[in-house]
C-alpha positions in Angstrom: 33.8 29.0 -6.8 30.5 26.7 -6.8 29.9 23.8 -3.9 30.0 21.8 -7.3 33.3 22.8 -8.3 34.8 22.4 -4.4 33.5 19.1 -3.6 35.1 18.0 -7.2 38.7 19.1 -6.0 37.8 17.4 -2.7 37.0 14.4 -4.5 40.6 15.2 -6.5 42.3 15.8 -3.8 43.4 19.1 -5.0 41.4 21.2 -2.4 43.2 23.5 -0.2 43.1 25.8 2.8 43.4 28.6 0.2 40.0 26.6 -1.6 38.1 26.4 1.8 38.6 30.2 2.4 36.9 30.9 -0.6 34.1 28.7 -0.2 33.9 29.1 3.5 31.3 32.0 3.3 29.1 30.2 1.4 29.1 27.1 3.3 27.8 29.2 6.1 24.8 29.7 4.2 24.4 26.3 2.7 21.4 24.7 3.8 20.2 20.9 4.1 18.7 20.6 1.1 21.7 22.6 -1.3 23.9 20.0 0.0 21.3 17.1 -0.4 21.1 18.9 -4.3 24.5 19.0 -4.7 25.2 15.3 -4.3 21.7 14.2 -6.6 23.0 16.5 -9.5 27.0 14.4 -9.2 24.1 11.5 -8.9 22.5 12.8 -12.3 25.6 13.1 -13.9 26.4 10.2 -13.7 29.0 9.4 -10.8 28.6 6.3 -9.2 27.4 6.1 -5.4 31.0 3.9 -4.4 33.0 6.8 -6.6 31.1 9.3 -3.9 31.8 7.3 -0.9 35.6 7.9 -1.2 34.8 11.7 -0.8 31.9 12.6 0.8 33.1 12.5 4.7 35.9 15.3 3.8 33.3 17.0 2.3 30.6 16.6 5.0 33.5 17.6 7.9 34.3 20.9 6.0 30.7 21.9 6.5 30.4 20.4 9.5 31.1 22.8 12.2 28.4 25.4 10.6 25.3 23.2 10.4 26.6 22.1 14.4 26.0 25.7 14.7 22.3 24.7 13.7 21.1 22.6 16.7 18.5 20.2 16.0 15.7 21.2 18.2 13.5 17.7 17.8 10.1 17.6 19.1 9.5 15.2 22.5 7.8 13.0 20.5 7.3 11.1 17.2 9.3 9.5 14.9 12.0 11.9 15.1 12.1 12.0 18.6 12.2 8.2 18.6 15.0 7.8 15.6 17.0 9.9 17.9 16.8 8.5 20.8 17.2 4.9 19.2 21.0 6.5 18.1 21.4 8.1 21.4 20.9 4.5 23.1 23.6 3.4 20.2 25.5 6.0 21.0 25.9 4.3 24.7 26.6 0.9 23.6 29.1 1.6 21.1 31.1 3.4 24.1 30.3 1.1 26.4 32.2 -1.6 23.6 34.7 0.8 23.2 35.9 1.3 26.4 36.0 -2.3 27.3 38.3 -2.8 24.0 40.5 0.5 24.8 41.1 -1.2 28.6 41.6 -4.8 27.7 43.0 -4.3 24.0 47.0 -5.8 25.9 44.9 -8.5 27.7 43.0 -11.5 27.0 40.2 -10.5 25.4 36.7 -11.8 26.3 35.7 -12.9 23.3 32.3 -14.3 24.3 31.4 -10.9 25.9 32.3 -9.5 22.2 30.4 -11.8 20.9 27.3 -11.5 22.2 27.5 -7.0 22.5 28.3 -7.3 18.2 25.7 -9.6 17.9 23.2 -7.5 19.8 24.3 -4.3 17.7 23.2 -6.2 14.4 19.4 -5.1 15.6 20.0 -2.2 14.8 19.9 -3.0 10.9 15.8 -2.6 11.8 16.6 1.4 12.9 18.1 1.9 9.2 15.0 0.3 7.7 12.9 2.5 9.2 14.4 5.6 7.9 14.6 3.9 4.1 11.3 3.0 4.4 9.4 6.0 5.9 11.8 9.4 6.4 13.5 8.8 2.5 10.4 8.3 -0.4 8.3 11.4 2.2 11.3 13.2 1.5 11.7 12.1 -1.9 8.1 13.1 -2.4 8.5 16.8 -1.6 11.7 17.0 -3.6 13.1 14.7 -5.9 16.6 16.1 -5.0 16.3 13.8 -1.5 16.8 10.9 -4.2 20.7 11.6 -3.1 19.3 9.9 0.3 20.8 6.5 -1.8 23.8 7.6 -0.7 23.0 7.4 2.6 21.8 3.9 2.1 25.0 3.2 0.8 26.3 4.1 3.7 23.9 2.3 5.8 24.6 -1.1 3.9 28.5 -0.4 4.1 28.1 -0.4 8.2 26.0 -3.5 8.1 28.8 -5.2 6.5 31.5 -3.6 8.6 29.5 -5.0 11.7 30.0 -8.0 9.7 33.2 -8.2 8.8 33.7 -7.6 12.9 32.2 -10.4 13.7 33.6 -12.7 10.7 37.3 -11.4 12.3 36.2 -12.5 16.2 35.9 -16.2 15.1 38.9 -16.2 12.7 41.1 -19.2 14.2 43.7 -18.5 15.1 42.3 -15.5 16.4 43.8 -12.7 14.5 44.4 -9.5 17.1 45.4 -6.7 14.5 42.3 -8.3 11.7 40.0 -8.1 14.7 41.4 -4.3 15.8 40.7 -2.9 11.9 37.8 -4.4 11.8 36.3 -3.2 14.8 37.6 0.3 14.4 36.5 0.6 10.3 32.7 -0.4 12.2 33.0 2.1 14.8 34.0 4.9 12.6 30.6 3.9 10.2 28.2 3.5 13.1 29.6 7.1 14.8 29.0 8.7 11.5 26.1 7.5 10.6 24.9 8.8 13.3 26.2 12.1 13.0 25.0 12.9 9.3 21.3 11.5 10.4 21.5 14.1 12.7 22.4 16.8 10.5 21.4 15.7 7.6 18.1 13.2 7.5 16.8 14.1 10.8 16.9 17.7 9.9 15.9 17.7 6.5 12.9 15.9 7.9 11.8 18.4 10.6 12.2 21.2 8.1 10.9 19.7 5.0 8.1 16.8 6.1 4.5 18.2 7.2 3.2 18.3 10.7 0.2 15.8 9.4 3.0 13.6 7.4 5.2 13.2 10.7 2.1 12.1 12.3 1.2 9.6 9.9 4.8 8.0 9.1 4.3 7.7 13.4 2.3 5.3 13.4 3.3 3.6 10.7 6.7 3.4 12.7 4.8 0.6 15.4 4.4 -1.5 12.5 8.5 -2.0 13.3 10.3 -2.9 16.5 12.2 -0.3 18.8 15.7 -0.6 19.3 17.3 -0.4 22.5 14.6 2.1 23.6 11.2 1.0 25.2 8.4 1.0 23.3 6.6 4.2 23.3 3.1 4.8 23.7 1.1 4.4 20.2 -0.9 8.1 19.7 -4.7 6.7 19.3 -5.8 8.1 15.8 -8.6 7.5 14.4 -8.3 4.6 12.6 -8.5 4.8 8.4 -10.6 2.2 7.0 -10.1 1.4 2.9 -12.2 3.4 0.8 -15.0 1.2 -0.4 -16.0 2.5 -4.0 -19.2 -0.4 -4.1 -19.8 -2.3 -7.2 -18.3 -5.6 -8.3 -15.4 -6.9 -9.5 -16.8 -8.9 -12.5 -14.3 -10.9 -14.7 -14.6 -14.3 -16.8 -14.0 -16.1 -13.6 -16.3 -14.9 -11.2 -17.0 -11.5 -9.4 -16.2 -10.1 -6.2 -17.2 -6.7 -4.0 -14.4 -4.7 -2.5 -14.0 -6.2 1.3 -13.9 -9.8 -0.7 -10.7 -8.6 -3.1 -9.2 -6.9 0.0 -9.8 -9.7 2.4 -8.3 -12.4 -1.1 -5.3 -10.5 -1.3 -4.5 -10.0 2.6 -5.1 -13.7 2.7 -2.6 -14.9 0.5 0.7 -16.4 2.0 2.6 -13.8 -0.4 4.2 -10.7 -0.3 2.8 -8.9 -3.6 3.9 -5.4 -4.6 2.2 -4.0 -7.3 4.6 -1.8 -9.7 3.1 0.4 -12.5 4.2 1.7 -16.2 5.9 4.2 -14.9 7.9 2.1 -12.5 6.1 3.5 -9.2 4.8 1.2 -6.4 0.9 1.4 -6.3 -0.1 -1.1 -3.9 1.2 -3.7 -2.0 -0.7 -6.3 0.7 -1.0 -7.0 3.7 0.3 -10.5 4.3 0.2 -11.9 7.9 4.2 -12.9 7.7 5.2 -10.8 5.6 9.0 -11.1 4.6 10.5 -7.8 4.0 8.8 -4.8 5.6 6.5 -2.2 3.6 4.8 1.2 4.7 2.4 2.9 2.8 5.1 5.9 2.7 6.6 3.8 -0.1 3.5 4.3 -2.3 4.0 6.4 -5.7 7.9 5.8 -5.2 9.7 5.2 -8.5 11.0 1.4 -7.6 14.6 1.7 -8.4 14.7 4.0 -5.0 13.4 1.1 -2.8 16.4 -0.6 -3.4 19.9 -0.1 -2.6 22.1 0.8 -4.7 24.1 -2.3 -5.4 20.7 -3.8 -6.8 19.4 -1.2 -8.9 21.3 -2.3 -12.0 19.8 -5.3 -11.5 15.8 -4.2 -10.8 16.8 -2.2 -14.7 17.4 -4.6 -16.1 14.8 -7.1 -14.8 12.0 -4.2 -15.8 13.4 -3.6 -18.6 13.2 -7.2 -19.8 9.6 -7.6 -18.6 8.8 -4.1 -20.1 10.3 -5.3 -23.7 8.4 -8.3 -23.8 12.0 -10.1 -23.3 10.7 -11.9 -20.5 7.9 -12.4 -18.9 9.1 -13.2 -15.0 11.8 -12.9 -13.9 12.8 -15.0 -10.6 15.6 -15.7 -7.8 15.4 -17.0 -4.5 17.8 -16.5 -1.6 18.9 -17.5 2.0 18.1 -15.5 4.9 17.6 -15.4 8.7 17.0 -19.4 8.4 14.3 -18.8 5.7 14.6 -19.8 1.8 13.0 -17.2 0.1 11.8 -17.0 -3.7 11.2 -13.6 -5.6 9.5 -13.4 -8.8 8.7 -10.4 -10.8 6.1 -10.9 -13.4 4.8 -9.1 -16.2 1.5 -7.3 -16.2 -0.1 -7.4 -19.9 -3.5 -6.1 -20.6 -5.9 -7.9 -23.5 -4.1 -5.9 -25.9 -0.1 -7.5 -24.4 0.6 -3.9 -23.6 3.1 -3.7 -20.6 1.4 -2.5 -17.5 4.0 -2.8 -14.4 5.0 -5.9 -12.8 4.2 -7.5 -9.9 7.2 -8.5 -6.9 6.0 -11.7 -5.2 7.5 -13.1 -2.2 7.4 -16.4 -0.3 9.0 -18.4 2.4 9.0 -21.6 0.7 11.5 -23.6 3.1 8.4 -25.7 4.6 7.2 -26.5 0.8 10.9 -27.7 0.3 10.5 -30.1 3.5 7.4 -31.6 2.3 7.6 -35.3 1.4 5.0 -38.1 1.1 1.4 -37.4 1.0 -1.4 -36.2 2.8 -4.7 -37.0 1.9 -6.6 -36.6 5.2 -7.5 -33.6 7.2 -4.8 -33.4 10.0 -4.5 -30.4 12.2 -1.0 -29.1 12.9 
């Protein structure tokens, strides 16, 4: 018996003791990335990331107890150290919350006090960015088998919405004990076990399978992100890497321009750009002063249906496929978020010759556009 044909009588719920016996051997000597194989090939053949959600913990507990007999021995510094310990500070408020619900769960509950500890935990959204945005393309990059790390996106986004859907259940009127109760137990059991399989699965695969220099580098690129519930460390002092200047201009119809000009242009504009190339990877992106979703140069050379999660990648597909066909030439949305009103446009890059090469993702807060009204013709200095 494979690990391919076990976890597909987990996922039928045809496995038995009898099953786990035979496989049990093997599981012994299954290491981080078989497993992180096993679930890219159900990936490749086509099973859908939800389909694998309904399986995967049974699958994960039955190997459980031997990668716990694999301790993760983290260095005392770095991002590692500092994703862990961001989960270990979790750790303590989730118990904390816990406790006080296990205690007062037959009293009048405090629901302001609940309030304001759930609220508190939705920072933590930023830790899971982190980890999507540095740890999964380096891993991605040394193997494309760590494209399974969607699932753990999936997971990521499903305890988001638990934390939601706890929060959604507190202000229910009238307040709705036994809503509340699943609600808040369905988030605990996703926070706990995300925690867990970064552990002994991301966490691990990255100490094993991610370069000395590379963990250095995706440090500092961490500071460009708050710290959650853990002080902020002290920044290594590298030295710093200035753009490669390759000299010349930049000569088109419309004027030219030298290297620190185009850098300095594109920094300046109150955009998010992302380039994307032919081949659908991310080549560049700039560095706007506010900018609206969070890049790190880790993301460069990623294929761009990985920088999403998985409930959007049907529609990136389609959106680059349309631009790519000549269908359309933008494509654009705009959405509500955090008080802003954002708009997202993809656009069509075309050479002389109207051959298709990439597309570029542009972002803006446009909410004080929206509030403009009247005129003004003179210079007035906010």
């Amino acid at each position: 018996m494979t690990l391919h044909d076990y976890v597909l009588l987990i996922k039928n719920r045809q496995s038995s003791l009898a099953d786990y016996k035979l496989i049990e051997e093997q599981l012994k000597n299954t290491s981080i990335l078989d497993v992180f194989t096993l679930f890219n090939t159900l990936l490749n053949e086509g099973e859908q990331i939800e389909d694998i959600l309904n399986y995967v913990d049974p699958f994960i507990h039955a190997i459980d107890q031997h990668l716990k007999a694999k301790e993760l021995d983290l260095p005392q510094t770095g991002i590692l150290h500092y994703l862990d310990l961001e989960n270990k500070a979790l750790t303590q408020k989730l118990n904390v919350l816990q406790d006080y619900f296990k205690v007062n769960a037959t009293k009048e509950l405090n629901k302001d006090y609940l309030r304001s500890s759930l609220h508190e935990l939705e920072q933590f959204s930023v830790h899971y960015t982190k980890t999507q945005n540095l740890l999964f393309p380096s891993l991605e990059k040394v193997n494309s088998n760590f494209e399974g790390l969607r699932i753990l996106w999936s997971m990521q986004d499903a305890c988001r919405n638990a934390l939601k859907a706890t929060i959604n259940a507190l202000n229910v009127k009238p307040f709705d004990f036994k809503l509340f109760s699943f609600a808040l137990g369905s988030y605990f059991f996703k926070a706990f076990g995300l925690i867990q399989k970064e552990n002994r699965f991301l966490l691990q695969a990255s100490l094993n399978y991610l370069s000395a220099e590379t963990l250095d580098d995706l440090t500092q690129q961490m500071f460009e992100y708050p710290f959650i519930f853990i002080e902020k460390p002290f920044k290594p002092q590298v030295k710093e890497k200035s753009s490669l200047d390759l000299g010349g201009f930049i000569k088109t119809d419309t004027g030219e321009l030298n290297f620190e000009q185009l850098e300095c242009l594109l920094n300046a504009l109150p955009l998010d750009v992302t380039l994307i190339d032919e081949d659908n990877k991310v080549r560049y992106f700039n560095k706007a002063i506010d900018r609206v979703f969070p890049r790190s140069p880790a993301v460069i050379g990623r294929d761009v249906r990985n920088c999403h999660p998985a409930s959007s990648v049907d529609v990136v597909n389609k959106i680059v496929d349309a631009l790519r066909s000549g269908e359309r030439d933008e494509a654009q949305f705009w959405i509500q978020m955090k008080g802003h009103f954002i708009l997202i446009k993809y656009i069509a890059l075309r050479n002389s010759n109207k051959e298709y090469k990439g597309c570029l993702e542009v972002t803006q807060l446009v909410e004080e556009i929206r509030a403009l009204q009247g005129e003004r013709r003179l210079l007035e200095w906010d």
